[in-house]
C-alpha positions in Angstrom: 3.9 37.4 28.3 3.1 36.5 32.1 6.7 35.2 32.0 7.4 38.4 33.3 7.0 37.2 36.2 10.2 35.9 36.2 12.0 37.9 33.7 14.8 37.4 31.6 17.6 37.8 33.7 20.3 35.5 35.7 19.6 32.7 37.1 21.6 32.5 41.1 23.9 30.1 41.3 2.7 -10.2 20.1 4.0 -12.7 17.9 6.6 -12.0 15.4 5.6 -10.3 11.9 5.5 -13.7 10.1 6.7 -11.8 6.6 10.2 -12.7 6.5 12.1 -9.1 6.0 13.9 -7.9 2.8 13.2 -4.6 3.0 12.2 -3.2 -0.7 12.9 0.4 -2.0 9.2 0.8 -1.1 9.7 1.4 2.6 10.9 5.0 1.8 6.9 5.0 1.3 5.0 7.6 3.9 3.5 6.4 7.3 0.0 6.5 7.4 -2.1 9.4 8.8 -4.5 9.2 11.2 -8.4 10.4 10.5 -8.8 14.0 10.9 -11.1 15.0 14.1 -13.9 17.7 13.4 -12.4 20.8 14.1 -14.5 22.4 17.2 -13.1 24.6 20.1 -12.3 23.0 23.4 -14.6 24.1 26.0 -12.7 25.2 29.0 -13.6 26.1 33.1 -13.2 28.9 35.0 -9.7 30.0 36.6 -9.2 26.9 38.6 -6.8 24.4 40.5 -8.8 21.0 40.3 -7.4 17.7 41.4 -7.4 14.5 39.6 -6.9 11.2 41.1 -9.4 8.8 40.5 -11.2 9.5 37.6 -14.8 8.3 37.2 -14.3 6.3 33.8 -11.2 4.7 33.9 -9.1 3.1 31.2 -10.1 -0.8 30.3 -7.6 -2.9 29.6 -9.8 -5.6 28.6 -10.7 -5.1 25.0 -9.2 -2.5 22.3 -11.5 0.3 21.8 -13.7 0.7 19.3 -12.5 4.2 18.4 -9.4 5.0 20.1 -8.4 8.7 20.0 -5.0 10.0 18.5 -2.7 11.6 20.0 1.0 13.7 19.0 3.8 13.6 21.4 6.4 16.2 21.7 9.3 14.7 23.6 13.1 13.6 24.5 14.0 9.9 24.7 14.1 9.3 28.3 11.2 11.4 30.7 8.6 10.3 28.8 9.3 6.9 28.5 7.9 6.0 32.2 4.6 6.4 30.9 4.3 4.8 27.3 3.5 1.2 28.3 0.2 2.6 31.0 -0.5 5.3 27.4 -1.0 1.9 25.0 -3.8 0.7 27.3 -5.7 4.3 26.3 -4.5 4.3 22.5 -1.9 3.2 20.2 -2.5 6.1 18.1 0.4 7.7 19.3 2.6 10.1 16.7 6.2 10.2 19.1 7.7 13.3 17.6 11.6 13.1 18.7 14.4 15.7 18.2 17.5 13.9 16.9 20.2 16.8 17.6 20.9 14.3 21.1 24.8 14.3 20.9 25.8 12.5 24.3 26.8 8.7 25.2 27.2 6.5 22.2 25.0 8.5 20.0 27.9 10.8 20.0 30.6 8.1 18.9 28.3 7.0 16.0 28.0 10.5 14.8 31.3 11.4 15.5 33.1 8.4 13.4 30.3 7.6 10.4 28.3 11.6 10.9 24.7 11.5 9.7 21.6 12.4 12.7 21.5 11.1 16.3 19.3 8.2 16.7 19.7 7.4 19.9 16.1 9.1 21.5 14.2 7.5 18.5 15.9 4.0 19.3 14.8 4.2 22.9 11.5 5.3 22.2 10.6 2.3 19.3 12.0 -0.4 22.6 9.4 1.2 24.8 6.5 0.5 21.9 8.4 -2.4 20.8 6.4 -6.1 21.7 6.5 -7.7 24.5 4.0 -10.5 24.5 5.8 -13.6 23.9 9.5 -14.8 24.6 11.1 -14.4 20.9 9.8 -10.5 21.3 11.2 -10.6 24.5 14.7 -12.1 23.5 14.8 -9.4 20.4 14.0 -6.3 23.1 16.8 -8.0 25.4 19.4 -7.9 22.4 18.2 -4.4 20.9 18.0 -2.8 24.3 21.8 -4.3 25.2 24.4 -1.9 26.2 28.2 -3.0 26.2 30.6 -3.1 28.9 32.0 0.3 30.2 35.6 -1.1 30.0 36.2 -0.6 26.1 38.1 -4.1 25.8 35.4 -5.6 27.6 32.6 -3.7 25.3 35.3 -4.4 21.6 35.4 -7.9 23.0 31.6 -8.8 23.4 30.4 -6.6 20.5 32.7 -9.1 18.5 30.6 -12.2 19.9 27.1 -10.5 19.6 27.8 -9.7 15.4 29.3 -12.7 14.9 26.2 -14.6 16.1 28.0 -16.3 19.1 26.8 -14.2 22.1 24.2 -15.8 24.2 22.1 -12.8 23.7 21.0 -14.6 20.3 19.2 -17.3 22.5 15.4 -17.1 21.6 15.9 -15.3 18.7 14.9 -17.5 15.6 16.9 -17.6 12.0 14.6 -14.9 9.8 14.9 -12.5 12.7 18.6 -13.4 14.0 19.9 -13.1 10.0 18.1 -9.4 9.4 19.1 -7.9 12.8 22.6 -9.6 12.2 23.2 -8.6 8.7 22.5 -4.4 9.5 25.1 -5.1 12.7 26.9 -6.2 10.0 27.0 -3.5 8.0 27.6 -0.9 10.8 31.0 -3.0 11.6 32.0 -2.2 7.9 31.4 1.1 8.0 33.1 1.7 11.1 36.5 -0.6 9.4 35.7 1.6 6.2 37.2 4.8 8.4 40.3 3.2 9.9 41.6 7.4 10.8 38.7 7.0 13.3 39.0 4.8 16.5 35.5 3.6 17.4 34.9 3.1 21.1 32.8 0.7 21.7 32.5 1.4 25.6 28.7 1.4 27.1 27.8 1.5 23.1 23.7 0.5 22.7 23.1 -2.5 20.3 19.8 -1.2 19.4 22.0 2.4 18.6 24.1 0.5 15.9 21.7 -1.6 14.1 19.4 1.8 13.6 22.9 3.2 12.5 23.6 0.4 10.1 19.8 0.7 8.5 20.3 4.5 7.9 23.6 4.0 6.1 22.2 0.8 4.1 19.0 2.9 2.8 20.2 6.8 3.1 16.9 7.2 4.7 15.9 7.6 8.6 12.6 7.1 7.8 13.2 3.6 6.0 15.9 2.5 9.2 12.6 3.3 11.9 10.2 1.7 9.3 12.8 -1.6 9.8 13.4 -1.2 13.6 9.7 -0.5 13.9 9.1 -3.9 12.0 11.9 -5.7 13.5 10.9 -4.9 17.0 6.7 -5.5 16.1 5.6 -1.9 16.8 1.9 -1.1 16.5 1.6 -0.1 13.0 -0.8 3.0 14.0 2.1 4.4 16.5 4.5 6.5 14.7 7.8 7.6 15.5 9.4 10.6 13.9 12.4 12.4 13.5 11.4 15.9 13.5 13.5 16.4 10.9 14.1 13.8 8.2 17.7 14.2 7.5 21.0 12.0 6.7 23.0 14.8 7.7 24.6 15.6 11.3 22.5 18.6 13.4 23.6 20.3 15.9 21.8 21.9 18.5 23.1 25.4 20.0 21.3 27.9 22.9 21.6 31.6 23.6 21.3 32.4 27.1 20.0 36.3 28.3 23.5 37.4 28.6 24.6 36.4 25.4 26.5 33.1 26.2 26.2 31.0 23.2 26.7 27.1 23.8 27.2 24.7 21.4 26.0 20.8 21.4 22.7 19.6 23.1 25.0 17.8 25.8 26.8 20.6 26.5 23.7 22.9 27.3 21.7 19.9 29.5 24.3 17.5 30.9 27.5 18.4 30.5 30.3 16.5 31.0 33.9 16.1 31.8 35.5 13.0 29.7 33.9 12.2 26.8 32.8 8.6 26.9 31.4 9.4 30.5 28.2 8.1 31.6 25.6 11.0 31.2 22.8 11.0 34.3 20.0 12.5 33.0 18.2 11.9 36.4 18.5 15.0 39.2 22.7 15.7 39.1 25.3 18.4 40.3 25.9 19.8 37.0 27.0 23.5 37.3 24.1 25.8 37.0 23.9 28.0 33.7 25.1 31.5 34.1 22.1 32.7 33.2 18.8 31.7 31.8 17.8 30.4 28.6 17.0 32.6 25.7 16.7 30.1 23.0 17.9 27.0 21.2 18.8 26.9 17.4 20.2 24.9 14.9 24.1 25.1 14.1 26.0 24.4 11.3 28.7 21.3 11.7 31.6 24.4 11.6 31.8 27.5 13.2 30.6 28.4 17.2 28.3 31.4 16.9 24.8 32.5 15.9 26.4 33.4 13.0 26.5 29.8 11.6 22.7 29.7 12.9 20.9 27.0 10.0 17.3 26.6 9.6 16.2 22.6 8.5 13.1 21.9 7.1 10.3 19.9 9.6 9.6 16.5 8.5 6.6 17.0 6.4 4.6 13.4 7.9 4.9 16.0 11.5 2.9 18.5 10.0 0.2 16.3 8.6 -0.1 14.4 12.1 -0.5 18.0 13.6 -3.1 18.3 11.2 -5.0 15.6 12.2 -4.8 14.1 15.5 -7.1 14.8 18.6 -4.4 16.3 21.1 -1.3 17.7 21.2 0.6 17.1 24.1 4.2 18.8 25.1 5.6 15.9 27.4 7.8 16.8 31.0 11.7 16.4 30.5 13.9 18.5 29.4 12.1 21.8 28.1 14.5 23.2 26.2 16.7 20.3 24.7 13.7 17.8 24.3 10.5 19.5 23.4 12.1 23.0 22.0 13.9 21.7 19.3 11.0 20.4 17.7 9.1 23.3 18.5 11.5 25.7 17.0 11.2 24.6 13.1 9.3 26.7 11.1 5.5 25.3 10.2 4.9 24.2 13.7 3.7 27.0 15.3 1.1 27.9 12.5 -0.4 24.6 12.7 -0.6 23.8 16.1 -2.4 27.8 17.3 -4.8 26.8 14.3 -6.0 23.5 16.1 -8.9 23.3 18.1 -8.1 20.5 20.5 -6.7 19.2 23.9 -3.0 21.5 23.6 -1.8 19.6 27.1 1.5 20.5 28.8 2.7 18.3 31.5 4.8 20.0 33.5 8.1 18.6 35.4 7.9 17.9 39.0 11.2 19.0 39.7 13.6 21.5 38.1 16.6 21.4 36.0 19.5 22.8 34.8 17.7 24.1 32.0 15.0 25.4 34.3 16.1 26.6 37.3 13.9 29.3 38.8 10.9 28.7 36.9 7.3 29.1 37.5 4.5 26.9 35.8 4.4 30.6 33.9 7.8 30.3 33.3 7.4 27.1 31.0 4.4 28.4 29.0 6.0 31.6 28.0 9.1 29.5 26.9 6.6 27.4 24.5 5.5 30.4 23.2 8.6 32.4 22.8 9.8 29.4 20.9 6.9 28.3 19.0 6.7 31.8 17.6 10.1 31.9 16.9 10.1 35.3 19.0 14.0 35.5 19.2 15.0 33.7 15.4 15.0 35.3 12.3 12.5 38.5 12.5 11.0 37.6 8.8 9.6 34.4 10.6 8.5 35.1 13.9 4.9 34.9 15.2 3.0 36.8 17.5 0.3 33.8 18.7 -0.5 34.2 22.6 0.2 31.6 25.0 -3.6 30.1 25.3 -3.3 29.4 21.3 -0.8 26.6 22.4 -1.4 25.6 25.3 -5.1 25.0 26.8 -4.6 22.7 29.7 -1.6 22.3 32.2 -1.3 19.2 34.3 0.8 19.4 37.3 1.7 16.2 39.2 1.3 16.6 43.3 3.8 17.7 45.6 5.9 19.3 42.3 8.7 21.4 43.1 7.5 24.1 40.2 5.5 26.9 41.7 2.0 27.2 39.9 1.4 30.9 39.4 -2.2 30.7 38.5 -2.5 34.7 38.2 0.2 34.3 35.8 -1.5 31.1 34.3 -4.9 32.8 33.9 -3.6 36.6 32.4 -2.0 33.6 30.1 -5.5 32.9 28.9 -4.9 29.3 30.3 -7.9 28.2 32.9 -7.5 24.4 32.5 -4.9 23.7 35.7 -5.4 20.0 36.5 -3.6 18.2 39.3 -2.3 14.8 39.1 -1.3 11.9 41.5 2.6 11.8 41.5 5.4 9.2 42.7 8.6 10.3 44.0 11.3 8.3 42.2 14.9 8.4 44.0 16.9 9.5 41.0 14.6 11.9 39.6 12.3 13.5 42.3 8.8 14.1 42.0 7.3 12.0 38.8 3.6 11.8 37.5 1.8 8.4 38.5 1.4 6.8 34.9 -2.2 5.4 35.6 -3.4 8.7 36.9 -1.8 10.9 33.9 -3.2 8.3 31.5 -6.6 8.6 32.9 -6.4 12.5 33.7 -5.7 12.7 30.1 -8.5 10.1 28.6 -11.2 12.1 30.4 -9.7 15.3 28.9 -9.8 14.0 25.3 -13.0 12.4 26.0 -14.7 15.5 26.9 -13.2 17.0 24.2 -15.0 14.7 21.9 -18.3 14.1 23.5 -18.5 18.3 23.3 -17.5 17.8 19.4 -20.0 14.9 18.8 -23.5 16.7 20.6 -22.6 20.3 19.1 -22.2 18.3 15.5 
């Protein structure tokens, strides 16, 4: 792997639906797929550092297109977000493939009082895709989108008039949609008085967080709680979000770092913190560094604190069959190893995607992380790889794919603070290094420029597909 570059070692210190909603057993139904591209290899350059900026056919946001492409989204709830409203104007095709092993903020109350999956990154991302084109929408992303008070009298005490129907956060919100939203906060209330051994704290808790919780418990089915908040909330019905793992059951995410450290919890390895209700900053922060680098991340059963207790879940099937199917593949910035790498890690993943011929697009962070620290462009390939191929798991399921079969294209915003090694790029088999108009935000450094990604990224798929089209 060029990754040896770096090494394994240390690191130094629209309107609403008008179908009034009583959800029927049918919503455990599967989402629809999208229409399988013909399979042809991406063409790519030479060894090169090209710049994109202004891109000569740019995105219209006058009429929907006629045939928009497809795209599958590895990422975490938060990085990615910056750039899904400027993505809707080049497709709505979108499949958002989520981890939900997030155990930090009020995702971590929910699942420590009533257990079952977090749901927090999959709530944030259906907001982002949720409506936003007339004042009822706008008054049911307001509610959903909510977060309580801090204080956790202040947060019990409005919490109390929101589910009862007398906050003024129901303003705008008409009966059919005020009684379904209600009735699932409803429900999450009873659960929570169902445990009274278990305190609930409702400080900085998301509304949006305990309706989804309240729909999981009601249908024992993840899938059937997004289908509702997806509804609810007027999502597209051709963009998809997805658990990467269908499951009812708590998961727990756990790392192995070069010198054998094992850390338990996906908080714990990214942003860890010192009180347990405290506000997580997921933007650049003076967390300690790690004692050394990453090795891996794996699932963990709910007991024990080693790689002993290492459990391997199943990948929601409806992920494969996007994979399948959709036009490109793209591995989003954020976190690398708590966002993208836990859905990368499951097995069936890997063998589908290094069997693709498409757009495989990684767009790499502008600054680093925690997580990061030390790494070269190089750096983040070889850790797809390494965990795509399962190269450090259980040795009766690893791969032995090469970089290039996963990644084809990098796309690096400007004035990043992650060295591109294109020696180590190219003896990677990856040619396709594409530079991209940035922003620096104050929180989180150096940031893509959502028009110019968007773009970068139409023209990519489109010459992808005008290639497809004259050699068919």
């Amino acid at each position: 792997m060029a990754d040896s570059c770096l090494g394994p070692p240390s690191i130094s210190k629209a309107s609403p639906p008008s179908l009034l909603l009583r959800p029927p057993p049918q919503l455990l139904f599967p989402f629809p797929s999208f229409p399988k591209p013909i399979p042809r290899p991406l063409v790519l350059s030479m060894a090169s550092l090209h710049c994109s900026s202004s891109p000569s056919s740019s995105i219209s946001n006058s009429s929907p297109r006629p045939s928009q492409p497809s795209l599958l989204v590895f990422s975490g709830g938060t990085a990615f977000n910056g750039v899904v409203e400027e993505l809707k104007q080049l497709t709505t095709r979108v499949a958002h493939v989520l981890p939900v092993s997030d155990d930090g903020g009020s995702t971590a109350e929910i699942v420590r009082v009533l257990g079952g999956p977090a749901v927090g990154d999959i709530r944030s991302r259906c907001l982002r895709l949720s409506d936003q084109s007339n004042a009822e929408a706008l008054a049911v992303r307001r509610l959903l989108g909510h977060r309580l008070p801090l204080d956790p009298k202040d947060a019990k005490s409005q919490w109390y008039d929101i589910v009862g129907g007398e906050h003024s956060f129901w303003k705008g919100v008409s009966r059919p949609y005020s009684e379904t939203i209600r009735a699932f906060l409803v429900y999450f209330q009873n659960e929570i008085l169902r445990r009274p051994n278990e305190s609930f704290c409702f400080s900085n808790g998301s509304i949006g967080n305990f309706f989804f919780a309240g729909a999981r418990i009601f249908f024992q089915s993840l899938d059937a709680a997004i289908f509702l908040f997806s509804r609810v909330s007027d999502i597209p019905a051709e963009s998809l979000v997805l658990p990467v793992i269908s499951t009812n059951d708590r998961l727990t995410l756990g790392c192995e770092l070069w010198d054998g450290t094992i850390i338990r919890g996906q908080n714990e390895i990214s942003h860890p913190t010192n009180g347990f209700m405290q506000l997580i900053d997921k933007g650049c922060s003076s967390v300690p560094a790690l004692p050394s680098r990453i090795k891996r991340v794996f699932y963990m059963s709910s007991e024990g604190g080693n790689s002993l207790h290492e459990v391997f879940p199943m990948v929601n099937a409806s992920v494969l069959d996007q994979l399948s199917n959709v036009d490109c593949i793209v591995y989003a910035m954020g976190s690398l190893f708590t966002s993208v790498c836990p859905s990368l890690v499951l097995r069936g993943i890997g063998e589908i995607i290094s069997s693709r011929n498409c757009p495989k697009v990684l767009l790499l962070n502008g600054t680093h992380d925690r997580e990061t620290s030390g790494f070269s462009a190089s750096g983040f390939v070889t850790s797809i790889t390494d965990t795509l191929n399962r190269k450090y798991g259980d040795p009766d399921s690893c791969l032995e794919n090469l970089p290039n079969q996963y990644i084809n294209t990098l796309l690096v915003p400007k004035d990043g603070q992650i060295p591109i090694d294109v020696q180590c790029l190219t003896s990677q088999g990856i040619f396709d290094v594409i530079m991209v108009e940035s922003l620096c935000d104050p929180k989180v450094g150096v940031i893509f420029n959502p028009k110019s990604l968007i773009d970068t990224l139409a023209n990519l798929i489109g010459r992808y597909m005008s290639t497809n089209v004259m050699k068919d």
